[in-house]
C-alpha positions as CSV (number, residue, x, y, z in Angstrom):
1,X,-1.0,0.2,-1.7
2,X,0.6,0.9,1.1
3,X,2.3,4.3,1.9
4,X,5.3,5.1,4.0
5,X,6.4,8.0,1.9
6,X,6.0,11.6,3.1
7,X,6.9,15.1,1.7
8,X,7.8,18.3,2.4
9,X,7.1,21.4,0.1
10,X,7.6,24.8,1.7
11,X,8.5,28.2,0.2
12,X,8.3,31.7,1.4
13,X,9.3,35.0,0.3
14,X,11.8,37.0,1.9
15,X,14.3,39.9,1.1
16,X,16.7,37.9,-0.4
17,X,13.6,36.7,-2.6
18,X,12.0,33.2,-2.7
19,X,13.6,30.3,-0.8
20,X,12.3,27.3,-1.2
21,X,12.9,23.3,0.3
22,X,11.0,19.9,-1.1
23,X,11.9,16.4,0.4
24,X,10.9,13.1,-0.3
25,X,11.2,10.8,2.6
26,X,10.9,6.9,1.9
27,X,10.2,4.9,5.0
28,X,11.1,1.1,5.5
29,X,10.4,-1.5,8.4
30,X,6.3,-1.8,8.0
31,X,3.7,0.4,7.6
32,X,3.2,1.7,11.2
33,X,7.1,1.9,11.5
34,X,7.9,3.3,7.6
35,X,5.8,6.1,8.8
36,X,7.1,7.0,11.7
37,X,10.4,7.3,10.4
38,X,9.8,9.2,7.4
39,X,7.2,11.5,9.3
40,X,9.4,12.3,11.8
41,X,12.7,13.4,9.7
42,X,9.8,15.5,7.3
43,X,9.1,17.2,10.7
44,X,12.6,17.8,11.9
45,X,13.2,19.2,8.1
46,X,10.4,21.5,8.2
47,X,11.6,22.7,11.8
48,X,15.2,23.1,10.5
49,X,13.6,25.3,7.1
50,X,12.3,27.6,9.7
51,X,14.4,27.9,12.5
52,X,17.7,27.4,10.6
53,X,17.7,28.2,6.9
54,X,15.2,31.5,6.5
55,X,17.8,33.1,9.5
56,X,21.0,31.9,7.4
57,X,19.7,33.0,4.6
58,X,18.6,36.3,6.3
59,X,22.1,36.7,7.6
60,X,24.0,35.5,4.3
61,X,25.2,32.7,6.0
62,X,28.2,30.8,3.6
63,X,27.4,27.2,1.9
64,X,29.2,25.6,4.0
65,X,27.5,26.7,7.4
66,X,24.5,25.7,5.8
67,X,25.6,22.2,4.9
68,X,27.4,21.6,8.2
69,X,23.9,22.5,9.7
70,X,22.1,19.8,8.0
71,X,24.4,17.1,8.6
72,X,24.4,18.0,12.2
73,X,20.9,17.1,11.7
74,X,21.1,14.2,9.9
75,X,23.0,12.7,12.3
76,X,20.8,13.5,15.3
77,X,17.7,12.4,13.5
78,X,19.7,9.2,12.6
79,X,20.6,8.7,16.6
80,X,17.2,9.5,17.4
81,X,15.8,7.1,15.1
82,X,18.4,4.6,16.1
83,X,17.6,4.5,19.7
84,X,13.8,4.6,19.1
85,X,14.6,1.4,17.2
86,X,16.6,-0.2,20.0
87,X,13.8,0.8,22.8
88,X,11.2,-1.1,20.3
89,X,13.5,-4.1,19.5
90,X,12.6,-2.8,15.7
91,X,14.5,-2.0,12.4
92,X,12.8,1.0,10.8
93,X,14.5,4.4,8.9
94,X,14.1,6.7,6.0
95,X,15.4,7.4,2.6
96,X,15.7,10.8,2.5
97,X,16.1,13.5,-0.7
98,X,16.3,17.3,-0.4
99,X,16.4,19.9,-2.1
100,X,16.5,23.8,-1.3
101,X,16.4,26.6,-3.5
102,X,18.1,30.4,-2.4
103,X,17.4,32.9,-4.8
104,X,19.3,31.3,-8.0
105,X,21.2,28.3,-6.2
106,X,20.1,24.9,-5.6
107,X,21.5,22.5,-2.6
108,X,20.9,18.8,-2.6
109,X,21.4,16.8,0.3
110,X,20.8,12.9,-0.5
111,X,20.4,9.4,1.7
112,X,19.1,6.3,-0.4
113,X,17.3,5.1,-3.6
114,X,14.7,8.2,-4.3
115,X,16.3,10.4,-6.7
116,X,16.5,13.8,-7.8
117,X,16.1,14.9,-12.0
118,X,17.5,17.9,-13.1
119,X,15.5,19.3,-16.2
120,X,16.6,21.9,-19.0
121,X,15.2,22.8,-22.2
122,X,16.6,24.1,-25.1
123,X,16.4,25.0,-29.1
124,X,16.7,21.5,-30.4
125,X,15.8,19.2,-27.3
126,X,15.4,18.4,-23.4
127,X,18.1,17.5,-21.0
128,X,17.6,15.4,-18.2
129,X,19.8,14.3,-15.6
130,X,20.1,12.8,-12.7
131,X,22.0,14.5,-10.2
132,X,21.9,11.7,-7.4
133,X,23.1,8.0,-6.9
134,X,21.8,5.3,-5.4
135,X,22.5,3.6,-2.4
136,X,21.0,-0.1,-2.9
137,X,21.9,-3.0,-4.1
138,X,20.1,-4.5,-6.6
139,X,16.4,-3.2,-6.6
140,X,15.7,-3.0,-3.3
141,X,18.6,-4.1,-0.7
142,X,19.4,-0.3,0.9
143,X,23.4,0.4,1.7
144,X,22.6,4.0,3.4
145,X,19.7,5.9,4.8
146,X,18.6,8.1,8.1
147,X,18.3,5.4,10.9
148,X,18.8,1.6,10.1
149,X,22.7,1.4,9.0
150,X,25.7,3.4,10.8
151,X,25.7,7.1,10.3
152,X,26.9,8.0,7.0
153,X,26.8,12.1,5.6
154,X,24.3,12.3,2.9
155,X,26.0,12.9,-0.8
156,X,25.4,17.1,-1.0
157,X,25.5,18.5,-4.4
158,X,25.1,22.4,-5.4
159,X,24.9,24.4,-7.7
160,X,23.0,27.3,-10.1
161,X,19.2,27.1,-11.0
162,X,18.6,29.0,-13.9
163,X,15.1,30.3,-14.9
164,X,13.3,27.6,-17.1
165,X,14.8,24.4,-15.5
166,X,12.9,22.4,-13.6
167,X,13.8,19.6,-10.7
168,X,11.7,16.6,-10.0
169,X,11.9,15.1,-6.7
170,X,10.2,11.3,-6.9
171,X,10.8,8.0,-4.6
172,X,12.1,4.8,-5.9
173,X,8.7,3.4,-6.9
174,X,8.5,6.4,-9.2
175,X,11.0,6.2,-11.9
176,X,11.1,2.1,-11.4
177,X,8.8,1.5,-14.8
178,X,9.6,4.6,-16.7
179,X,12.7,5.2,-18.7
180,X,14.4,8.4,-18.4
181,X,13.8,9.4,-21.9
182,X,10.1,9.0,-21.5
183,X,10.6,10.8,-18.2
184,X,12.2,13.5,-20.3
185,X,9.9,14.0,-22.5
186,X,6.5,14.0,-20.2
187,X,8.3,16.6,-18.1
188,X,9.5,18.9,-20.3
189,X,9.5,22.3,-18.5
190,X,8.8,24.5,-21.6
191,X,5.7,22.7,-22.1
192,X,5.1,22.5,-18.3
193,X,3.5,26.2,-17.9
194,X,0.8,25.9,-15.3
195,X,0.4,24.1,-11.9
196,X,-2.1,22.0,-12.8
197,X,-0.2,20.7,-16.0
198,X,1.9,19.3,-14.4
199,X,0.0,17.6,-11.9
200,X,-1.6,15.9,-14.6
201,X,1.6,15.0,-16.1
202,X,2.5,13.5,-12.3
203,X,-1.0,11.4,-12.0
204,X,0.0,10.2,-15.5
205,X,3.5,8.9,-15.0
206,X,1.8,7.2,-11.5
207,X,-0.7,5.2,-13.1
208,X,1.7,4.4,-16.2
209,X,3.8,2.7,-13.3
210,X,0.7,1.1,-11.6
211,X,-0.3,-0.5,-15.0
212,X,3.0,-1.6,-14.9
213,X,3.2,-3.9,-12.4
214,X,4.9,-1.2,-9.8
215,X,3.6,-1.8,-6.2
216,X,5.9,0.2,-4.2
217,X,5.4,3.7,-2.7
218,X,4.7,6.4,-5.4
219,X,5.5,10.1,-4.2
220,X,7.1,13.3,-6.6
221,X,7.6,16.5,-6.4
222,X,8.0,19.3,-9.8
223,X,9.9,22.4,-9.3
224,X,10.2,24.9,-11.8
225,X,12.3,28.1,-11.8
226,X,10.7,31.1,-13.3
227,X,11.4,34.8,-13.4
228,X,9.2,36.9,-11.5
């Protein structure tokens, strides 16, 4: 099958406790070009966790510093993109999906048809929702992502990550053959207790979708929040 998808998945401790950012980065326009594209934003994110967010955080920086920051990126990655295209006489870009965790609150910025699932357990059953929308039409006609259309913010949602919930990251080819409700119930997060539970739950959903029928990109990323 093949793979333009890429992923970020970085997390480090610092005196404001753990910060943490996963992306999933769906790239489109062939092979050799789907993965330039996606490679390249997962590179620009991982310089912008580094170099931007561990400082703001550092320095209490407000949401809306931070959010301004990464759509100043966004767009420059989207020009960038956009010009490489041009030079190339190509059409290539990126979905692209992240999320960052600082200490208890979560920030998603969002461009295209990866999604992000929001996951909470409770006495009498699991919650899952989905706490982005798509930009396609139909199954696989893209309205918005970094590079190929005009330059649009990504959708940004935040808000508080409580211990015990959990967040799965996954690209379109992901959820495509599996209902939410058995998506709910695989990835319950009380059941989900160590690392390589839920890897196993992630390889299972995978080849559930290859069995059926799914031949686009498959790429996910679990995060759960836990007191420590």
């Amino acid at each position: 099958m093949d793979n333009q998808d890429s992923i970020v998945l970085h997390q480090v401790l610092t005196a404001r406790g753990r910060v943490l950012m996963a992306a999933v980065c769906d790239g489109m326009g062939g092979l050799e070009q789907g993965e330039w594209a996606s490679g390249y934003v997962t590179k620009r994110l991982l310089e912008w966790f580094y170099e931007f967010l561990l400082r703001a955080v550092q320095k209490r920086k407000p949401c809306w510093k931070i959010r301004r920051s990464m759509e100043r990126l966004v767009y420059d990655m989207h020009e960038k993109i956009r010009q490489y295209s041009l030079q190339q006489n190509i059409s290539l870009g990126t979905t692209m999906t992240v999320l960052t965790i600082v200490e208890k609150t979560y920030y998603v910025w969002h461009l295209g048809d990866s999604r992000v699932y929001q996951f909470s357990a409770g006495y009498k059953r699991v919650k899952a929702v989905c706490m982005t929308r798509d930009h396609v039409k139909g199954r696989n006609m893209l309205t918005k992502c970094v590079g190929s259309f005009g330059y649009e913010k990504p959708d940004f949602k935040t808000g508080s990550m409580r211990s015990g919930q959990a967040v799965l990251l996954c690209s379109d080819g992901f959820y495509h053959c599996v209902t939410q409700r058995e998506m709910t119930e695989v990835m319950n997060p009380d059941r989900l207790l160590e690392e390589e539970q839920i890897a196993r739950r992630l390889r299972e959903i995978g080849e559930a979708c290859m069995r059926r029928g799914e031949r686009d990109n498959l790429l996910a990323v679990y995060v759960k929040a836990e007191d420590r």
